[in-house]
C-alpha positions as CSV (number, residue, x, y, z in Angstrom):
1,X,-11.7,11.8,-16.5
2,X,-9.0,12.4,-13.8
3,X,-9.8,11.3,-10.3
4,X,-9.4,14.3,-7.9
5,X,-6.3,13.9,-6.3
6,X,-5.6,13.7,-2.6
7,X,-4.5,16.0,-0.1
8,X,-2.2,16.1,2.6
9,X,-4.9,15.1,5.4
10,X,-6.5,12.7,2.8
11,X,-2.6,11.2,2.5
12,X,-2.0,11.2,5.9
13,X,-4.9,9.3,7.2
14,X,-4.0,7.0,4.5
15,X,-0.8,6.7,5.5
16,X,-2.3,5.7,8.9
17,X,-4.5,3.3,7.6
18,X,-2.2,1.6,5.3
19,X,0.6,1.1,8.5
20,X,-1.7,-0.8,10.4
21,X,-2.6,-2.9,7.8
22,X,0.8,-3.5,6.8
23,X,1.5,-4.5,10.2
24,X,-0.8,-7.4,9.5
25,X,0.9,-9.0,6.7
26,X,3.4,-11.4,6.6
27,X,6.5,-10.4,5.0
28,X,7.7,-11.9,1.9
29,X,3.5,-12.8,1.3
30,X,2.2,-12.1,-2.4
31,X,-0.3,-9.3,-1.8
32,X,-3.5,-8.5,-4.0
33,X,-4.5,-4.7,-3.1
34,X,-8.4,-4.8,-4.2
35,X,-9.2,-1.3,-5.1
36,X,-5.8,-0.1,-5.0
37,X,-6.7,3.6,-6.0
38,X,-5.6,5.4,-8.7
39,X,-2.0,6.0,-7.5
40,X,-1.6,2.5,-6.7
41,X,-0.5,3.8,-2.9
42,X,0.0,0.9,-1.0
43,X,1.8,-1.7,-3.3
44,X,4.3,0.9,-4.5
45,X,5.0,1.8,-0.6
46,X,5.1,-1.8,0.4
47,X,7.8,-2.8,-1.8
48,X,10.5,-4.2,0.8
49,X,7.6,-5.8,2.8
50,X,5.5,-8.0,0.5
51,X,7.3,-10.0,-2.3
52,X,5.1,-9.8,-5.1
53,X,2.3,-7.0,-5.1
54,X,-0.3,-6.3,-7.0
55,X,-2.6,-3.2,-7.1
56,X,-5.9,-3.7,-9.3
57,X,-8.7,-1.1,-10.1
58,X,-10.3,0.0,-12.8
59,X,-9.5,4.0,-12.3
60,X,-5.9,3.3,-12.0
61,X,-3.8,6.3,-13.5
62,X,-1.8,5.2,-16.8
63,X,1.5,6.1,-15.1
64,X,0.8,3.4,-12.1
65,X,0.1,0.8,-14.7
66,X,3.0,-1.7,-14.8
67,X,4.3,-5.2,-13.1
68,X,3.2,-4.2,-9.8
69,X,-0.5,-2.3,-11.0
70,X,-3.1,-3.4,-13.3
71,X,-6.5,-1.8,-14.2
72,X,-8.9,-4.7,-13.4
73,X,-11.3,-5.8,-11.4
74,X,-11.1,-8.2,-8.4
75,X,-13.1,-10.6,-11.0
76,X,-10.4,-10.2,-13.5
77,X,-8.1,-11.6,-11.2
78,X,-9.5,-14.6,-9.2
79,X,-10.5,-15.8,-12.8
80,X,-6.8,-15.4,-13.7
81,X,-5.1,-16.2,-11.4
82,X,-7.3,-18.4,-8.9
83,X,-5.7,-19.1,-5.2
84,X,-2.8,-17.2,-6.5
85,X,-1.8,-15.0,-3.0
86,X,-1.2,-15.2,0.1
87,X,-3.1,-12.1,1.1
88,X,-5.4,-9.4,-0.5
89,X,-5.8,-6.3,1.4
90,X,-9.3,-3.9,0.4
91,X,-8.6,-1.4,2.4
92,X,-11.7,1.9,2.3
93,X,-13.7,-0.2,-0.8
94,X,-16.3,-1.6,0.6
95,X,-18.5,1.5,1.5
96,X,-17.8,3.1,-2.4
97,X,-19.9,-0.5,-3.4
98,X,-23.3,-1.5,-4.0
99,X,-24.3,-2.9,-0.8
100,X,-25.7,-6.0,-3.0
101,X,-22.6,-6.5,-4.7
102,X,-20.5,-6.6,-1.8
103,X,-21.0,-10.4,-0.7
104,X,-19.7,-11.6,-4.5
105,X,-16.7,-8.9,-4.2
106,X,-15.8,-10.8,-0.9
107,X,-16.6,-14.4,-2.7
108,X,-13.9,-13.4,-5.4
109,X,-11.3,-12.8,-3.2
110,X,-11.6,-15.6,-1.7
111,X,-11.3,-17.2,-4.9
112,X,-8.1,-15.7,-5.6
113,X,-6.4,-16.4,-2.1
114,X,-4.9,-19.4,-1.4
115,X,-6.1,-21.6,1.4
116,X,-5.0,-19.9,4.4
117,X,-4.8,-16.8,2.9
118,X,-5.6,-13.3,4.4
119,X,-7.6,-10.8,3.6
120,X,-7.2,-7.7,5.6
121,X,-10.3,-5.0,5.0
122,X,-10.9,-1.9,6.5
123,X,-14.1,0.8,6.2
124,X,-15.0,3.5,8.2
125,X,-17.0,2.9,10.9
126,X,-21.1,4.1,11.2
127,X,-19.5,6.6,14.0
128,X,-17.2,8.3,11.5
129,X,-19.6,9.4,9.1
130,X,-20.7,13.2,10.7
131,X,-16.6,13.8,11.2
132,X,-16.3,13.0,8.0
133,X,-18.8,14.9,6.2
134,X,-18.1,18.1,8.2
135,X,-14.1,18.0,7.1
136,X,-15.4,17.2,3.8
137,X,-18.4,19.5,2.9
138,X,-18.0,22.0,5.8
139,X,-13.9,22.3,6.7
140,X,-13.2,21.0,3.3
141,X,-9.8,19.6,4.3
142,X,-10.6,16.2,2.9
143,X,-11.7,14.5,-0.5
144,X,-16.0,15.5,-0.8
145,X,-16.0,13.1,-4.1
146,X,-14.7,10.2,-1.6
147,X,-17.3,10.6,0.9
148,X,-19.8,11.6,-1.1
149,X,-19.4,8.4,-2.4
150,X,-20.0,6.2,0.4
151,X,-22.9,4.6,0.0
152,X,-23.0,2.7,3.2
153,X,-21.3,2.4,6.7
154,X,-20.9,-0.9,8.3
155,X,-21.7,-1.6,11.7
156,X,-19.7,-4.3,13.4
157,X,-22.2,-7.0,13.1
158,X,-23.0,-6.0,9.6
159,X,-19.5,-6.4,8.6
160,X,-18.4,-9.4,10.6
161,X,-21.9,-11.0,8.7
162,X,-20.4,-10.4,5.5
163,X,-18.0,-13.5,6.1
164,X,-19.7,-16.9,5.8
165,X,-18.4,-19.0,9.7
166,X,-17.8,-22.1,6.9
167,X,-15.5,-19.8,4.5
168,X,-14.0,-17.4,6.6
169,X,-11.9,-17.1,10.4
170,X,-12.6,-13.3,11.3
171,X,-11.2,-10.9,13.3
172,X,-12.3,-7.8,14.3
173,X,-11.3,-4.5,15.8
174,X,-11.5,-0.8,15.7
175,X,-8.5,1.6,15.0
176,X,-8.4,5.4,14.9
177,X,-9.9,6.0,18.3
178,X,-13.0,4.5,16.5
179,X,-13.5,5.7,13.6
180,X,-12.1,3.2,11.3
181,X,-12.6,-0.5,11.7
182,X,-10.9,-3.4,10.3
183,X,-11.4,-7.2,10.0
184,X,-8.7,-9.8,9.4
185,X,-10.4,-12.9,7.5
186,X,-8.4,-15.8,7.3
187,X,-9.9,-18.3,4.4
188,X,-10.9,-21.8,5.8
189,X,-10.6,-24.9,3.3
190,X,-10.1,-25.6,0.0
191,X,-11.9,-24.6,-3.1
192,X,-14.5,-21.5,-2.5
């Protein structure tokens, strides 16, 4: 089945999203997108920044799969390829999971990053959630299978406790006057 497609307010907060985390990325880096989306957004509009993208998830759209996209899973790949980039970006995945499952999703990136290496993730934050289900199930301007999907919105400390002090250096801050919120997680060390 055919993921619903996005909009133009669903693209351009996406858009915003994906510029400030680009900003955080070194050029010339080999990037992992975790949970690239089905269009494989980021990787294909990152092109002169990063050089050698990937974009993995499952749902990926057959025309997106090439070189630069592969339908995987973040598991797939740190058992592939282990400490193979320079930085993985998991940018509005982490609320779509399991809330159990999301400490091993983080534990396999790590695995495929090298020492070093980034990770730059982004969710919405706990404050976001009534604006976003009023544009979704009220206004109807943005995606209702995307935020009905969320199973969980991260507070600060729930988020920054994600990242184990002996595996990861975090940073933290808020973007979109608040309601998004990202952390940059640099991995410490050698083998995770």
């Amino acid at each position: 089945m055919r993921r619903q497609r996005f909009n133009p307010i669903d693209r351009a907060l996406r858009w915003w999203r994906a510029r400030s985390v680009l900003r955080l990325v070194a050029p010339g880096a080999r990037v992992l997108d975790v949970g690239c989306g089905s269009e494989n957004w980021l990787v294909r509009s990152a092109a002169g920044i990063a050089a050698d993208s990937l974009g993995i998830d499952p749902d990926l759209e057959p025309e997106f799969v090439d070189d630069r996209g592969r339908r995987a899973t973040i598991d797939d790949v740190a058992a592939a390829e282990p400490e193979a980039f320079d930085a993985a970006t998991s940018l509005a995945v982490i609320e779509h999971l399991p809330v159990d499952s999301v400490s091993a999703h983080l534990a396999a990136i790590q695995r495929a990053l090298r020492p070093g290496g980034r990770l730059v993730l982004t969710t919405p934050t706990p404050r976001s959630q009534p604006l976003l289900e009023f544009l979704a199930f009220r206004v109807h301007v943005i995606s209702e299978h995307e935020i009905r999907d969320h199973r969980h919105y991260y507070t600060r400390d729930e988020l920054v406790a994600l990242f184990g002090e002996d595996d990861w250096h975090v940073e933290y801050r808020t973007f979109q006057f608040g309601f998004n919120q990202h952390v940059v997680a640099t991995r410490r060390g050698g083998h995770a």
